[in-house]
Biotite code that builds the C-alpha atoms (Angstrom):
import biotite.structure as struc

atoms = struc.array([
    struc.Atom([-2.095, -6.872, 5.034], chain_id="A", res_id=1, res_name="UNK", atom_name="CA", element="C"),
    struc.Atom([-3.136, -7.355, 8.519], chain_id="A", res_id=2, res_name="UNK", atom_name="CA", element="C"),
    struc.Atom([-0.492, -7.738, 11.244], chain_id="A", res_id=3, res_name="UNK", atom_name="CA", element="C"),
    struc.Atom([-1.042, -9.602, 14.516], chain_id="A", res_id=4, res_name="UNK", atom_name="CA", element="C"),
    struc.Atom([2.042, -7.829, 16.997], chain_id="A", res_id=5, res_name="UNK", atom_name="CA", element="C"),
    struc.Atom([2.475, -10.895, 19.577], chain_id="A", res_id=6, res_name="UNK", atom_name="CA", element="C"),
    struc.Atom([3.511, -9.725, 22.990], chain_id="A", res_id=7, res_name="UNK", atom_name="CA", element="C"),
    struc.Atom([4.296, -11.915, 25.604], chain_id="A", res_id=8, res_name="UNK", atom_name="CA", element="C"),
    struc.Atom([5.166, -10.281, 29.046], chain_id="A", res_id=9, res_name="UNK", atom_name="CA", element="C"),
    struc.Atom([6.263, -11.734, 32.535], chain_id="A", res_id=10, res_name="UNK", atom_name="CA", element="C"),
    struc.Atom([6.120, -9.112, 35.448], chain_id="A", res_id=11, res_name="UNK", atom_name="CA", element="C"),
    struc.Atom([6.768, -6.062, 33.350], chain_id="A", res_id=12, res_name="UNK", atom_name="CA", element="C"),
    struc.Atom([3.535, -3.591, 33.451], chain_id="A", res_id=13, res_name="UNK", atom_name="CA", element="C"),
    struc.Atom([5.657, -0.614, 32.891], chain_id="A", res_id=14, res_name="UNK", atom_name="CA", element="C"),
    struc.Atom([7.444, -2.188, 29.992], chain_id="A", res_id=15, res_name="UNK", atom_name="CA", element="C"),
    struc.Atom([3.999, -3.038, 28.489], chain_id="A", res_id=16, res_name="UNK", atom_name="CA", element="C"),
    struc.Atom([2.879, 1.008, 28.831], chain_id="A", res_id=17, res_name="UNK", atom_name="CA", element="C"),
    struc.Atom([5.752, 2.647, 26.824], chain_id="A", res_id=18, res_name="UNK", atom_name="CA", element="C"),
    struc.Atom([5.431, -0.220, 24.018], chain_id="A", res_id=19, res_name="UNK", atom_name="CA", element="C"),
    struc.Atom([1.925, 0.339, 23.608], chain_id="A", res_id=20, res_name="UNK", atom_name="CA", element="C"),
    struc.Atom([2.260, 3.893, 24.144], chain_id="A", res_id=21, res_name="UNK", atom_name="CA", element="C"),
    struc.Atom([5.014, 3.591, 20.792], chain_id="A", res_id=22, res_name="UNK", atom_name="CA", element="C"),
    struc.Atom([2.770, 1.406, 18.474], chain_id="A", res_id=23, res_name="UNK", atom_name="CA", element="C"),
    struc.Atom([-0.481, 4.204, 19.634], chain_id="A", res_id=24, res_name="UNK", atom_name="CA", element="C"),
    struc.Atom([2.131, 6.535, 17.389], chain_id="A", res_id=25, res_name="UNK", atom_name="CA", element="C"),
    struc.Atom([2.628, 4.296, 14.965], chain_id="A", res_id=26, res_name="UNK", atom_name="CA", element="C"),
    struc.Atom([2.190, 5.893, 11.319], chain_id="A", res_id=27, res_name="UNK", atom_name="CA", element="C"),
    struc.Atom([0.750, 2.769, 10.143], chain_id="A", res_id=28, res_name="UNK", atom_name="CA", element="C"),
    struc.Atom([-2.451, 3.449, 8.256], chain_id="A", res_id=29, res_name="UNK", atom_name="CA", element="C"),
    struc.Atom([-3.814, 0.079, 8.313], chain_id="A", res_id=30, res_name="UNK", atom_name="CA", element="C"),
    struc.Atom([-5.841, -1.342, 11.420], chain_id="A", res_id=31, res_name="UNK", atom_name="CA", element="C"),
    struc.Atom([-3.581, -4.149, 13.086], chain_id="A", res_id=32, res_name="UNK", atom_name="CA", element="C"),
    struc.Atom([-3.984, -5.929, 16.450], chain_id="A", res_id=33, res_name="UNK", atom_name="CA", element="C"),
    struc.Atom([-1.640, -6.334, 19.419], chain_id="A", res_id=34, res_name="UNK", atom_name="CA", element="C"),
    struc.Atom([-1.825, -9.799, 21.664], chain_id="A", res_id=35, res_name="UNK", atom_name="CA", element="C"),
    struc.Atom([-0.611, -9.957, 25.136], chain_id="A", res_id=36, res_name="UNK", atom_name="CA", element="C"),
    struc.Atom([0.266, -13.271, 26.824], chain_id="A", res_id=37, res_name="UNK", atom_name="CA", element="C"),
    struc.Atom([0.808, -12.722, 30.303], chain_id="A", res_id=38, res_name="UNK", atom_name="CA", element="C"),
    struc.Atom([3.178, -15.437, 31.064], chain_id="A", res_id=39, res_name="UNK", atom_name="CA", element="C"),
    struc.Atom([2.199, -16.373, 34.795], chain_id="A", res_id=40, res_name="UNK", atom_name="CA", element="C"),
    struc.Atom([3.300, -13.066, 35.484], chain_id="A", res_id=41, res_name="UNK", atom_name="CA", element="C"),
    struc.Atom([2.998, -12.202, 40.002], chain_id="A", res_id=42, res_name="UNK", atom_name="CA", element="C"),
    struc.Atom([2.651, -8.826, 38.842], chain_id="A", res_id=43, res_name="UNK", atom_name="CA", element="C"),
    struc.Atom([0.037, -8.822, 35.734], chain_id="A", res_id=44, res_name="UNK", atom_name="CA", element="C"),
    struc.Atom([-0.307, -6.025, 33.146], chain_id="A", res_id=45, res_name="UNK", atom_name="CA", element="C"),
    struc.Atom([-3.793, -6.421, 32.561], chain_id="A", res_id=46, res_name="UNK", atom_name="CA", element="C"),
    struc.Atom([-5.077, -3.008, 34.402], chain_id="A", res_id=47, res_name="UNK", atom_name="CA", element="C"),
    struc.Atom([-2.048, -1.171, 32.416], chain_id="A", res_id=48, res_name="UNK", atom_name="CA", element="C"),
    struc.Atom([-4.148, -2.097, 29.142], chain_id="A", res_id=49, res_name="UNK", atom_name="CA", element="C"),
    struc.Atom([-7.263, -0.315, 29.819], chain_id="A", res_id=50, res_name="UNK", atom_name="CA", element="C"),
    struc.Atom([-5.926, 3.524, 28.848], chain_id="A", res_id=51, res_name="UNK", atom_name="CA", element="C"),
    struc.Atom([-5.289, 1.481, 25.486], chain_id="A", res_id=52, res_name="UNK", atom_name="CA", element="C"),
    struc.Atom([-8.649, -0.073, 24.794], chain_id="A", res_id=53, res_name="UNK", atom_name="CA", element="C"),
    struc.Atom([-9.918, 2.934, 22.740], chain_id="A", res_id=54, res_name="UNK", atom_name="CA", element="C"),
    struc.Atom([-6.566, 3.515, 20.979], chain_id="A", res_id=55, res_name="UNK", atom_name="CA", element="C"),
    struc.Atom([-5.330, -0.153, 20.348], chain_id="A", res_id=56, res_name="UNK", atom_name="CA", element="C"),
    struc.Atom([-6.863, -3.710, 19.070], chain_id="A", res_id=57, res_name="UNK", atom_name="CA", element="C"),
    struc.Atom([-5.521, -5.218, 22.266], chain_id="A", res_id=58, res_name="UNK", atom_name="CA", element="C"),
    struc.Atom([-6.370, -9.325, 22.958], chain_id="A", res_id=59, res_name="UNK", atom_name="CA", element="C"),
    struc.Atom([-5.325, -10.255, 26.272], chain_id="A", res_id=60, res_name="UNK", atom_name="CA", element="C"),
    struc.Atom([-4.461, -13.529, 27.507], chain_id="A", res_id=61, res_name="UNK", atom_name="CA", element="C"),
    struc.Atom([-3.359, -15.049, 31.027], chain_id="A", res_id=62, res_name="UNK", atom_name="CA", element="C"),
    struc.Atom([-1.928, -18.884, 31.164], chain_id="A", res_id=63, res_name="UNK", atom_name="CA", element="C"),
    struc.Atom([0.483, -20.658, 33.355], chain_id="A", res_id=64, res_name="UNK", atom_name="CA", element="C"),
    struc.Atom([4.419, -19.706, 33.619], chain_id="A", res_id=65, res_name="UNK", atom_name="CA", element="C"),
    struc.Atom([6.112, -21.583, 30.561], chain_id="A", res_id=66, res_name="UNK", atom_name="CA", element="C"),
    struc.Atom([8.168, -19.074, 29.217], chain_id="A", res_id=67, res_name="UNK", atom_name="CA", element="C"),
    struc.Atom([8.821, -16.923, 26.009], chain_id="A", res_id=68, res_name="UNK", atom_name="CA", element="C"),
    struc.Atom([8.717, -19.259, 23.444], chain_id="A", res_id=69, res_name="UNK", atom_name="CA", element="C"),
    struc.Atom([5.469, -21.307, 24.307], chain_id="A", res_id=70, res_name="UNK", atom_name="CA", element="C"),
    struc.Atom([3.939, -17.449, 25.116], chain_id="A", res_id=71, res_name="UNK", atom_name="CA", element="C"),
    struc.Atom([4.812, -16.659, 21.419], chain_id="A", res_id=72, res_name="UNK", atom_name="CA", element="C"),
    struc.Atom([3.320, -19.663, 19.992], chain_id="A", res_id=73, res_name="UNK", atom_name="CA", element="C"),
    struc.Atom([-0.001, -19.232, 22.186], chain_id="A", res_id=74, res_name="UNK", atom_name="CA", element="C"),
    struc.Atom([-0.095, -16.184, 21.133], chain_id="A", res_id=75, res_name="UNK", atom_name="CA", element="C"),
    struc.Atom([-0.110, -16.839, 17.478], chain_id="A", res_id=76, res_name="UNK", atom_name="CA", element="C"),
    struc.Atom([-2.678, -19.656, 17.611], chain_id="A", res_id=77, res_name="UNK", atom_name="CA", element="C"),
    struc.Atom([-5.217, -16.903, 19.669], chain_id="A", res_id=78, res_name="UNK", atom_name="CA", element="C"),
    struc.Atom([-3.992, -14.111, 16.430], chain_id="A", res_id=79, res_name="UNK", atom_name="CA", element="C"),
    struc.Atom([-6.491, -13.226, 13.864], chain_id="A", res_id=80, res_name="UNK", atom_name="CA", element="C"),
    struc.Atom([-3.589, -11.816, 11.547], chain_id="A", res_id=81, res_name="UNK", atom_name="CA", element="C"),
    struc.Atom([-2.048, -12.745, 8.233], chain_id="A", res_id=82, res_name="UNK", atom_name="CA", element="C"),
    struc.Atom([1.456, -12.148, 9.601], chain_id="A", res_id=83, res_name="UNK", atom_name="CA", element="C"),
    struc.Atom([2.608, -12.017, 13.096], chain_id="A", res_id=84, res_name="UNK", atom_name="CA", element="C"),
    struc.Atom([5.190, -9.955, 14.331], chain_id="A", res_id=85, res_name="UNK", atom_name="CA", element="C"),
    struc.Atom([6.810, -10.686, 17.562], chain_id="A", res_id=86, res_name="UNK", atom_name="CA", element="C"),
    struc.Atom([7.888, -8.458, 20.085], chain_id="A", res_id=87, res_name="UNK", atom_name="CA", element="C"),
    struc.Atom([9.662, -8.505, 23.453], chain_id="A", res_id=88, res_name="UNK", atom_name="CA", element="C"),
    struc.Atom([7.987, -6.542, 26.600], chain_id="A", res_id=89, res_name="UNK", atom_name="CA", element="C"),
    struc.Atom([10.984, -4.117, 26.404], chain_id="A", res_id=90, res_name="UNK", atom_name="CA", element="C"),
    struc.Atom([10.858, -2.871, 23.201], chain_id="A", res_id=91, res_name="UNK", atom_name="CA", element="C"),
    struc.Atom([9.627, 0.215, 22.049], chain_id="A", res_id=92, res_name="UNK", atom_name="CA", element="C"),
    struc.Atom([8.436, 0.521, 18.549], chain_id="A", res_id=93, res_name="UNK", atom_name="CA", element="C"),
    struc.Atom([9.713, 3.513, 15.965], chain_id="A", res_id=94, res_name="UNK", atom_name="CA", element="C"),
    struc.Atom([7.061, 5.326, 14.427], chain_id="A", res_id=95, res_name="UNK", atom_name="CA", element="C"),
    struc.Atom([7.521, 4.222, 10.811], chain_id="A", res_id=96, res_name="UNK", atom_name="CA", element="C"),
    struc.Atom([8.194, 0.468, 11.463], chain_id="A", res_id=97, res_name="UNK", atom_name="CA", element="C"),
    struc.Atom([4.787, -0.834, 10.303], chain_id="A", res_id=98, res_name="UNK", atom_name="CA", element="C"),
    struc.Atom([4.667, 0.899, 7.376], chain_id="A", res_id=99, res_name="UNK", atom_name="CA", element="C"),
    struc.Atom([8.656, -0.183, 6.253], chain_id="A", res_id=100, res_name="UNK", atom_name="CA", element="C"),
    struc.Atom([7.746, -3.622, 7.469], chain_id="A", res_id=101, res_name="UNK", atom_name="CA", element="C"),
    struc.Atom([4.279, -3.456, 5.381], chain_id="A", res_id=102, res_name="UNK", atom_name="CA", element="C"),
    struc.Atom([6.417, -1.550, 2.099], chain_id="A", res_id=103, res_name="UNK", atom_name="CA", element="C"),
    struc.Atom([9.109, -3.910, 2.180], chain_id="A", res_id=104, res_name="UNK", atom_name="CA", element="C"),
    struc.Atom([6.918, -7.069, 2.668], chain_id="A", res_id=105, res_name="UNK", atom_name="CA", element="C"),
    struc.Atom([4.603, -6.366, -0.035], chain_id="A", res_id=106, res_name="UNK", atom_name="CA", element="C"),
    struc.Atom([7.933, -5.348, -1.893], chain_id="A", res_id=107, res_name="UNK", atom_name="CA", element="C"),
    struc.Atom([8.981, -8.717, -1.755], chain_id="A", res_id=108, res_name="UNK", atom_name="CA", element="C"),
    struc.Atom([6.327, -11.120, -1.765], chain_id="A", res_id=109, res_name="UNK", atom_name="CA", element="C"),
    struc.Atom([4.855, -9.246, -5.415], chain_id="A", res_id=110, res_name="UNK", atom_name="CA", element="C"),
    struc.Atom([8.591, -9.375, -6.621], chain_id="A", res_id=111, res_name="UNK", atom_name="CA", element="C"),
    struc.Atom([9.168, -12.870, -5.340], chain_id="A", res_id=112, res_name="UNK", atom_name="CA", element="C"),
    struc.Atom([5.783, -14.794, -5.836], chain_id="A", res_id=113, res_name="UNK", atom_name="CA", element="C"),
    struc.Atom([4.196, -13.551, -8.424], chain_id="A", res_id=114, res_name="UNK", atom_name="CA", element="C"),
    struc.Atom([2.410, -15.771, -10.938], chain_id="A", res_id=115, res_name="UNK", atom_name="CA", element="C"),
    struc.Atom([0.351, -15.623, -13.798], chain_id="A", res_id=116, res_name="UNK", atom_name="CA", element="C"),
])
């Protein structure tokens, strides 16, 4: 199960550092990638990545100011992912969440889906 965590951000760089900073402690065993889509941002987060590079799958992306919800959809047509998981700027990520996310998904879709 590979996750693509879409990200997009408008003039928060110091939002961007304590989320990534949360999802570098993530307990998840499983390699995922994180895509930022800097949304026109005046103050871009794209030097705030580089301490990441070595610790995250980071994709970055800059395009023109049209808010959230087009940011989230660009983002998801740039993921490489099976499932996407969206996340605001602000947020900051609990340790376990991947792996409950990942348990409870595959929890679901065997229990739900399954054919023979």
């Amino acid at each position: 199960m590979y996750f693509s965590l879409i990200i997009p951000v408008y003039n928060r760089p110091d939002e961007i550092d304590e989320l990534l900073e949360s999802l570098v402690l993530s307990d998840y065993d499983k390699p995922f990638e994180v895509v930022i889509v800097e949304d026109g941002s005046s103050i871009p987060c794209k030097n705030n990545l580089e301490k990441f590079v070595n610790k995250l799958d980071i994709s970055y992306y800059f395009k023109e100011n049209s808010g959230p919800g087009d940011s989230r959809n660009f983002g998801m047509k740039k993921a490489r992912g099976d499932y996407f998981l969206i996340f605001d700027s602000d947020c900051i990520i609990p340790k376990g969440y991947l792996s409950e996310v990942s348990k409870k998904f595959t929890k679901c879709v065997c229990g739900l889906f399954w054919r023979s």
